[in-house]
N, C-alpha and C positions, 0 to 999 in steps of 0.2 A: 858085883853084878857081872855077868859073861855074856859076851857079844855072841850073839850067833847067827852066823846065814843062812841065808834060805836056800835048800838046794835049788839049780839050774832046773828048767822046767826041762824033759826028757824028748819033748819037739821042739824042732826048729821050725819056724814058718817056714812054707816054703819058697824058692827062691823065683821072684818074679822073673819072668821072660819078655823083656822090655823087645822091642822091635830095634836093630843097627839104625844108624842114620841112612844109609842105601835102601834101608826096606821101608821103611816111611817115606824116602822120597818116590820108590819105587812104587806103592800105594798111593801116594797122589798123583803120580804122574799117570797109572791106569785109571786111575779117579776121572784127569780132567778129560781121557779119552773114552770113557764109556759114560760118563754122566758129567755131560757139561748146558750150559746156556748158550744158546743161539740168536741174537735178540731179534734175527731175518725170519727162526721158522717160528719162536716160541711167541713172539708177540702179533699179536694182530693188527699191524700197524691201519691200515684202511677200516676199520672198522670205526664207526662211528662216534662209540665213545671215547676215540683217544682224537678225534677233531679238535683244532685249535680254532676257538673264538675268541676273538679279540674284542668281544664286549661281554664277556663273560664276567659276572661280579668276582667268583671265585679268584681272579687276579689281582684284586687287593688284598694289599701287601694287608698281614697280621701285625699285630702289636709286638711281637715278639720279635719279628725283624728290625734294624736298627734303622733304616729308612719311611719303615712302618708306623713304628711308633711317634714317628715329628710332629710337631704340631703343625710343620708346613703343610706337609704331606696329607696328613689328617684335615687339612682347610681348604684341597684341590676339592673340585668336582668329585662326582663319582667317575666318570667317563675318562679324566684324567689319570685319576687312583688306578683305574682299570690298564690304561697303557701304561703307566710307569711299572705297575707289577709284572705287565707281561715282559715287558723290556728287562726288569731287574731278573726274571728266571732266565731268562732265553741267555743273558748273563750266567748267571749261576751254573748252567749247565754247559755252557762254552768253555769254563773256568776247569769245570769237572773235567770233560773231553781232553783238554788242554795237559791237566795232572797227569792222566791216564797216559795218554803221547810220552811224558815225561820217565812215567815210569819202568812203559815200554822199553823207551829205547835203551833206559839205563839197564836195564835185563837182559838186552841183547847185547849191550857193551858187554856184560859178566859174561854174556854167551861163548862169545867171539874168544875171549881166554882160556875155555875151556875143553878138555879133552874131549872128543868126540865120542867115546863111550860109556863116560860121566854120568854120573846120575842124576848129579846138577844140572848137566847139559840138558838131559832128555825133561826134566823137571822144567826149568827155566823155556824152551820153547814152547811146552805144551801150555805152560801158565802165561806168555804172552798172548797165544792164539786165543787164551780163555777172552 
């Protein structure tokens, strides 16, 4: 028995044109200046339905929270349930704000080492201000 191969197909695919690392940073960095989030003009903060009530049932905690699901927790009042939930987000979202801070500044550490016509540079400021 004789081995044979198969000839070479006669095309090559063709060769993709991947974007450099400077042109993708270059890319999000006109990104985050022509289409970004503002959260002063984009949300409608005075509008009504983003009002906080503080007897609002919707601030009991869900079952899926780990505070939520206790049997203590679950044995308050409802009016209780209600402030403890609001308390636990207004939490959660301090935590959030808190990360973000964190992550900021560590950005602008990497900033501060950076050459000032970098692409990094110009990338890392524009994604801080995001």
């Amino acid at each position: 028995m004789t081995a044979t191969q198969m000839p070479s197909p006669s095309h090559q695919a063709a060769p993709t044109h991947e974007p450099t690392y400077e042109q993708r940073l270059q890319t999000l960095s006109e990104a985050s200046v022509h289409q970004h989030f503002d959260a002063f003009k984009d949300i409608a903060w005075d509008h009504p339905d983003y009002a906080i009530d503080p007897q609002d049932r919707r601030w009991i905690l869900p079952t899926a929270d780990v505070l939520g699901r206790t049997e203590w927790y679950r044995s308050l009042p409802e009016d209780e349930q209600v402030r403890i939930g609001l308390y636990r987000q207004a939490n959660v979202t301090k935590v959030g704000l808190q990360f973000e801070q964190i992550l900021i500044a560590g950005l602008m550490n990497y900033a501060f080492s950076l050459p000032n016509n970098s692409a990094e540079f110009r990338y890392s400021t524009h994604e801080a201000t995001e």
